[in-house]
N, C-alpha and C positions, 0 to 999 in steps of 0.2 A: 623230262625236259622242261627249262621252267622257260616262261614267254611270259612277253606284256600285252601280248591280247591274245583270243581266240577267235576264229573265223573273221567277221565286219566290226567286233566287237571290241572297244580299247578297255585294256585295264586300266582299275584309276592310277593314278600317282603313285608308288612305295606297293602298290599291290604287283601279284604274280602269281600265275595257275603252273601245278595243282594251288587248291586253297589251303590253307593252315589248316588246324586247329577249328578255327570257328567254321570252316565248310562252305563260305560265300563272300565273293567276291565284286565288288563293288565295279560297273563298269558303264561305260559310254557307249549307246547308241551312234548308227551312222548319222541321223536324222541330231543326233545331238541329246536326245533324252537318257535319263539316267535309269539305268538296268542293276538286278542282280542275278548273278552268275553262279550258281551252285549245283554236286552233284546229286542223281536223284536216282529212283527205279522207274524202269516203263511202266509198270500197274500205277504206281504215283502220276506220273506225269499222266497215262491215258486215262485216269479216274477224275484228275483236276482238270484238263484238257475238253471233258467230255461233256460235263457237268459240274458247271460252275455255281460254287454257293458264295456270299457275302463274307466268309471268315476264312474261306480256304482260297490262297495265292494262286494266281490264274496263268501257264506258264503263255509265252508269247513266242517261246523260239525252241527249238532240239536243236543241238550240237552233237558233237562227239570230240573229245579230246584226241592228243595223240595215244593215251595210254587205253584207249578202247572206251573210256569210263562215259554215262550218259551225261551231259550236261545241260542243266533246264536254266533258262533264261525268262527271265519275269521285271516285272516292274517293281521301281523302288517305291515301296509304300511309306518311307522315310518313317518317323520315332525311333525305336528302338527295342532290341533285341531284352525279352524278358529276365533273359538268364546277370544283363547288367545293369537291369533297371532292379532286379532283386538287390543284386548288391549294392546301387549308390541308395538305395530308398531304406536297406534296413527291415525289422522283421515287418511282414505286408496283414493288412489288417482282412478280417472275414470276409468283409465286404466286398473289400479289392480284386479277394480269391474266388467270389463270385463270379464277380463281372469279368473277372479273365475266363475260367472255367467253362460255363455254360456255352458262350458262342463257340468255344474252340471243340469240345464235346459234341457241339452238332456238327462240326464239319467233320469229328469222325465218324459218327453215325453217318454221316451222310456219305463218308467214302464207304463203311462198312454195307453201306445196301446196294453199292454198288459193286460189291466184291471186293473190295482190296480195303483188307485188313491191316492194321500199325502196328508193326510190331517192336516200336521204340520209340517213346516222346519224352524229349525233356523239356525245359524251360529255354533251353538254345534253339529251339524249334517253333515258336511266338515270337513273333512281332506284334508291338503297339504302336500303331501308323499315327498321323500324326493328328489323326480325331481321339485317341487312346482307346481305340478297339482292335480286341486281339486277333491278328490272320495268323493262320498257320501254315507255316512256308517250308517244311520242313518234315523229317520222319522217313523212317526204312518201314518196307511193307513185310509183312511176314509170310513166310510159308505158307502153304494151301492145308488146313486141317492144322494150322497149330493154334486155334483157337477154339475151345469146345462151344457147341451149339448150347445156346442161351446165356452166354459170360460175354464181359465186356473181352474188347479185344487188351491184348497184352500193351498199348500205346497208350490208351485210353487210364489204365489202373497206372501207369507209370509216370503218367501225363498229375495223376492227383495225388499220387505221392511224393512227386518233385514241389508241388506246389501245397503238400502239408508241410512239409519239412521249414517251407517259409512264414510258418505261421506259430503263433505261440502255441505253445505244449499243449494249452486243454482246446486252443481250437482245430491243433493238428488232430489229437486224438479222434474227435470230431467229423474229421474228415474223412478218417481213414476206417473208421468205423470196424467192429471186431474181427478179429484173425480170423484168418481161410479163406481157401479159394472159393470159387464158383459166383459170383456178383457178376451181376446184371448191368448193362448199362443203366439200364430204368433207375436202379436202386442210387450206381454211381451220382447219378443227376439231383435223386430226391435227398442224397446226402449234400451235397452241394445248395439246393433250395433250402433248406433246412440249417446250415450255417449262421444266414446273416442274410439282413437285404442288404441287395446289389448297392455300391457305391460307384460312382465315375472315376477313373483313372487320370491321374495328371497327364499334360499332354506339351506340359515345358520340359524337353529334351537338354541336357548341358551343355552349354557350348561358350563362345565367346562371349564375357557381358553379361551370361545368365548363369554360369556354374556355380559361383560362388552364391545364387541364392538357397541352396539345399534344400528344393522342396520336400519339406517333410510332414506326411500327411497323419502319420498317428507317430510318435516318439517312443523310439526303444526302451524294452523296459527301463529301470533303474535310473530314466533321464533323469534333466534338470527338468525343474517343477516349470508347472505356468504361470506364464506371467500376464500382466496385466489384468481385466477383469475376469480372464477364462481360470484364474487362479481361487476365486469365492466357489465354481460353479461347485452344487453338492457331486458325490460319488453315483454317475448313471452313465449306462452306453449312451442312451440318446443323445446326453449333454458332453460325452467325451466325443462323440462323433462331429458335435457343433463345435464343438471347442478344434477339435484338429483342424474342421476347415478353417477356419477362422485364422488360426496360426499360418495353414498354408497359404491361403490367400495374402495375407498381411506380410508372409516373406518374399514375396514375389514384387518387386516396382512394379506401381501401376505402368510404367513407360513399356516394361518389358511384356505384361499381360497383352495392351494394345498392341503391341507389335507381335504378339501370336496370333492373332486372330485371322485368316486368312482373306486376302483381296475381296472372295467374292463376296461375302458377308458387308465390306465396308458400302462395295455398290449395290447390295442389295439393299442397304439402308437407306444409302444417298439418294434411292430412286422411290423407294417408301416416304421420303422427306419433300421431295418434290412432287410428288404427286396429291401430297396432304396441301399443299400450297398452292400449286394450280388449281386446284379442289375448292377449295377457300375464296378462291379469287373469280372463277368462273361461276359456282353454283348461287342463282340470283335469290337476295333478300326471300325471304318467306311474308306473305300477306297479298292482301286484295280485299276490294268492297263486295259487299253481299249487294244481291237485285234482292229490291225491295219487294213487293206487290203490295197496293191498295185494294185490290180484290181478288177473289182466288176465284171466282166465278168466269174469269177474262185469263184467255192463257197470255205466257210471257215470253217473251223473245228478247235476247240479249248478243250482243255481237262477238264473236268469236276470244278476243281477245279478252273478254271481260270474261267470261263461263271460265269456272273454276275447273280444274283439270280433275277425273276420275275417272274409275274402273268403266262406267257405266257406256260411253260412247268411244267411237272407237278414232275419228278423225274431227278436228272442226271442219263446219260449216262456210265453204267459197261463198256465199254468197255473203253481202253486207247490210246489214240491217241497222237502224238506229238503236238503241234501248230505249224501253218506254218507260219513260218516267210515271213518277207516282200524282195522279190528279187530285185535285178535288171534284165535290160531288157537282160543280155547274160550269166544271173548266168543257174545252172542245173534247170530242171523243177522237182519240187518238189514231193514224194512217192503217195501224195496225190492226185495230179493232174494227175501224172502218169496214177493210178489206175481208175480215172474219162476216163481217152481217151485209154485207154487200153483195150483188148477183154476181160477180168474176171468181168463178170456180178455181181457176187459173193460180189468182191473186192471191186468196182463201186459201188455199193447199200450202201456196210456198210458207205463208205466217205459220201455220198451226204444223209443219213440219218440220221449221226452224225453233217450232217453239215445244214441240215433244224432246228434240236433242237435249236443251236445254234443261226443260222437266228430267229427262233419265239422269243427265250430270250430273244434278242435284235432287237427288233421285226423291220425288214428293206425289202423293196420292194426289190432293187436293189442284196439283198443277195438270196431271195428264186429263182429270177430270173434267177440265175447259179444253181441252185440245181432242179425247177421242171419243166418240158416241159411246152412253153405256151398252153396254152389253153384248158391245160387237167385237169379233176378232182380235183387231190388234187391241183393245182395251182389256180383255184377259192375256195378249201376252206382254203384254207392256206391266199387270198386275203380278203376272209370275216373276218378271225381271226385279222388280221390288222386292220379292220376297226373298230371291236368289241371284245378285248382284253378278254372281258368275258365271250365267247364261245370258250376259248381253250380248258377247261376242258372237252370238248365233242371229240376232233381229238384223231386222233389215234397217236403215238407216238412212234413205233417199231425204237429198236437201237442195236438189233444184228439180223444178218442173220444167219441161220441154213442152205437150204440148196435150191440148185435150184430145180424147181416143172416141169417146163416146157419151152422149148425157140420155137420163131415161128419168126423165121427173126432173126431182130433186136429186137425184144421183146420178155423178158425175164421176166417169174413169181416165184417169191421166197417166202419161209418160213420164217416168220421174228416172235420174240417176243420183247414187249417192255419191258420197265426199272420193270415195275411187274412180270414181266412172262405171260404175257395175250397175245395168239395165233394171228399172223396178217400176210395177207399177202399181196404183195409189186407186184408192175408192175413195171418195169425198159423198155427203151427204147432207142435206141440210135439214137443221132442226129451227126449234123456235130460239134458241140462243142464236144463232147462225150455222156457221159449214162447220162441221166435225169430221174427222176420221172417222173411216168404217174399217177400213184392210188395207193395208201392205203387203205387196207380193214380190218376191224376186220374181224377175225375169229369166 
């Protein structure tokens, strides 16, 4: 009985089930998306259904016809069907037969490990979607035991004798490699590898607008010669293989190539474009002035905004501090230094703790050297950070003083938190320079 649809399913226009000749049927989703329609075997459909690989058509629907037959419903992968991309392209080059072969090869391996064996493939059973990679949508499974154990299956040798037969004589021969049975898939493959390297498949399908450009990517024997410069090139595959692209490239209008390209690629440019822009326009100039020092015996404290940005500290410094500028030798001695040789523990802690950050910044021997007492605690860890830029993240980092805890002498212990608010507390000492670091503790 013929009809214009099956089950929810519209047939296209001019089409009607059963299918002809070619075995599938073009049709309409309820949802509106475009399906194809063709008959299959349970072991096909439950081996594709069950485990799905990237080159083998994934069915989305079971049917059943009036006439009992199974019918597997799948998505339209659009390109086109190999068996008339053979005939509008003319004899297909090594390379071609590569890039078809192999991916379609592993989805029969991959049906065969899972039990269901092919026991028919030809070129009307490939499709080239519309990236030009070959799915295999198609194929009768064979009998249980009509394949001997260690031979390829019977779909697989039929599958690359369909696609030697497309190839000129000594590369068919090639393919098809000496009479007899008993070949291995393995062997099938490394005869294939051994061809030619893989080339890319065209992916302009004929239609309105673009038929009349006849991409042709190598020229049938006996053509007309080349033209243009690809006509000097000397006699080499390598340079016959530039020269074809070349030719097919340059039969294509660039209007119709842009127009192949699909949407998502245009916005995936358009947002690559825009993002180099806003990039450009937000990321501020590069530069800054260096802090000077007139002595390296006097540490240095510099305000947040001027400390050049690095690995070594992990937040700036809340508090605000002036930069000290560079004296001479009979000017005033400076708020900062003042407060280092002065009796305010207090005062002392907060300079020479603003002014270690600043030291790791800009990460210098000679600077922690006026901010921590030698030989104490934090002055070897402060000398490991020097050496290993990537253990700062582990120092403590306190930059404001809360309040004094304790004095015993000359040594003074205080309440300090760092640039987080995380509890730490601070040993202060004083030498004949003035107040130094002794230890930093988290709390």
């Amino acid at each position: 009985m013929v009809t214009s649809s099956l089950g929810p399913y519209e047939l296209a226009p001019g089409s009607s089930w059963p299918p002809g000749p070619d075995g599938a049927v073009e049709g309409t989703a309820p949802d509106g998306g475009r399906v194809l329609l063709h008959r299959s075997t349970p072991a096909l459909v439950a081996a594709a259904s069950s485990s799905p690989h990237p080159h083998l058509l994934r069915p989305v629907d079971v049917l059943v016809d009036d006439e009992g037959a199974l019918v597997v419903v799948s998505d339209d992968v659009g390109g086109e069907r190999l068996d008339r991309w053979a005939r509008r392209r003319g004899t297909m080059s090594a390379g071609e037969a590569v890039t078809v072969l192999l991916p379609v090869l592993s989805a029969v391996a991959h049906l065969d490990r899972r039990g269901t064996a092919l026991g028919g493939l030809g070129l009307e059973d490939v499709v080239l979607d519309d990236r030009g990679a070959p799915v295999l949508v198609g194929g009768r499974t064979a009998p249980p035991g009509a394949t001997p154990p260690g031979t390829a299956s019977e779909g697989a040798q039929a599958l690359v004798e369909a696609v030697a037969r497309e190839l000129s004589p000594r590369d068919g021969a090639r393919l098809r490699g000496p009479a007899g049975a008993g070949v291995c898939l393995d062997e099938l493959v490394e005869r294939v590898h051994d061809l030619a390297p893989a080339v890319p498949l065209p992916t302009v399908v004929p239609s309105t607008g673009v038929e009349e450009a006849g991409v042709a990517w190598r020229p049938p024997p006996g053509g007309p010669p080349r033209s243009g410069w690809t006509s000097v090139l000397p006699e080499s595959a390598l340079l016959d293989g530039v020269a074809d692209w070349w030719e097919a490239v340059a039969a294509v209008p660039i209007v119709d190539r842009l127009r192949a390209v699909r949407p998502r690629f245009w916005v995936l440019a358009g947002l690559v474009a825009v993002s180099l822009v806003v990039g450009a326009a937000v990321v501020p100039r590069s530069g800054g002035s260096e802090v000077s020092r007139s002595d390296t015996a006097r540490p240095v404290a510099t305000s947040p905004a001027d400390a050049p940005s690095g690995p070594a500290v992990s937040a700036p410094t809340p508090v605000t501090v002036l930069p000290v500028p560079d004296r001479a030798p009979d000017d005033p001695v400076s708020t900062e230094e003042a407060a280092v040789r002065g009796d305010d523990a207090v005062a002392a802690a907060a300079v020479l703790l603003r002014a270690r950050v600043a030291c790791l910044r800009e990460p210098s021997t000679s600077c922690l050297a006026a901010v921590d007492q030698a030989g104490s605690p934090v002055a070897s860890a402060d000398s490991l950070t020097l050496a290993d830029l990537a253990s700062a993240g582990d120092l403590v980092l306190p930059t404001v003083v809360e309040s004094e805890v304790q004095r015993l002498g000359e040594t003074v212990l205080l309440a300090c938190r760092t640039a987080d608010d995380e509890p730490a507390s601070v040993l202060v000492v004083r030498t004949e320079a003035g107040w130094r670091l002794r230890e930093v503790l988290r709390r």
